[in-house]
C-alpha positions as CSV (number, residue, x, y, z in Angstrom):
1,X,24.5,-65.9,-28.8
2,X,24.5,-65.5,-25.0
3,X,21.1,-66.4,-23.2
4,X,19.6,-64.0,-20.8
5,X,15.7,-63.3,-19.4
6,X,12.9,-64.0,-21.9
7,X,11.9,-61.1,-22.7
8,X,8.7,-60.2,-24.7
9,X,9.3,-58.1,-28.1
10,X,5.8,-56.6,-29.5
11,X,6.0,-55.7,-33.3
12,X,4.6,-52.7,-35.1
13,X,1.7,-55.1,-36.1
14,X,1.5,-56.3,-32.5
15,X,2.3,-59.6,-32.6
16,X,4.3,-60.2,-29.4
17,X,7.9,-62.8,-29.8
18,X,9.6,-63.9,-26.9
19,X,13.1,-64.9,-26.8
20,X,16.1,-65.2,-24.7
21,X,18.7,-64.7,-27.0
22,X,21.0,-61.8,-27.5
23,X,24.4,-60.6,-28.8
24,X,26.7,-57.9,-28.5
25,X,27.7,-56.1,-31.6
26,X,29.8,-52.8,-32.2
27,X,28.3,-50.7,-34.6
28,X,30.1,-48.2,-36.4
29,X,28.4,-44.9,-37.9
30,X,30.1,-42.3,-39.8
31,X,30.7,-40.3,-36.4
32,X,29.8,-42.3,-33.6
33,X,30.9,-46.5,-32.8
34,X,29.2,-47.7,-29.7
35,X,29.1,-51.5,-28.6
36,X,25.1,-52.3,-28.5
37,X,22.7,-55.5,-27.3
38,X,20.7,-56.6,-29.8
39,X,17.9,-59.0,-28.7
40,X,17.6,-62.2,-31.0
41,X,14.7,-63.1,-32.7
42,X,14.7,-65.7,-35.4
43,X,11.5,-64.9,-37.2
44,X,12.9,-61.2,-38.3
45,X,15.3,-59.8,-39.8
46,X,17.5,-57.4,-37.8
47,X,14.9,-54.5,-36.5
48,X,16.2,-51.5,-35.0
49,X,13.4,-51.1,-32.1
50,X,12.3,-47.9,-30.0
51,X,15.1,-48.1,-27.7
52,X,17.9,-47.6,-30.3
53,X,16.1,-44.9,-32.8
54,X,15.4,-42.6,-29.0
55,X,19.2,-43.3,-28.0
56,X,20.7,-42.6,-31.7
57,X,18.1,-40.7,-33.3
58,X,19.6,-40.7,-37.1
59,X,18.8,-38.9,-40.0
60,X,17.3,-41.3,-42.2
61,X,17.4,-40.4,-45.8
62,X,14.5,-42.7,-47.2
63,X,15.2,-41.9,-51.1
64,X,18.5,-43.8,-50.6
């Protein structure tokens, strides 16, 4: 984990978490890999925010 600025995360439910935390992973989907910055936030499991579902946009099949 590599510490940066806090920054503030709201939730759907808007709670607001602030952390400093982050890490780099590379994800891998079935036609695209890309090296991404996940921000850190012990209280949740891993949430994929805003910022990644505008930049990726996937197809989510919800019956899966």
């Amino acid at each position: 984990m590599t510490k940066g600025k806090i920054a503030c995360v709201t939730l759907a439910d808007g709670t607001e978490l602030y952390t400093s935390d982050y890490v780099w992973c590379y994800v891998d989907f079935k036609v695209v890999g890309s090296c991404l910055k996940f921000t850190v936030l012990p209280q949740c499991p891993l949430i994929l925010g805003m910022p990644f579902l505008k930049q990726f946009n996937p197809d989510i099949d919800w019956q899966k």
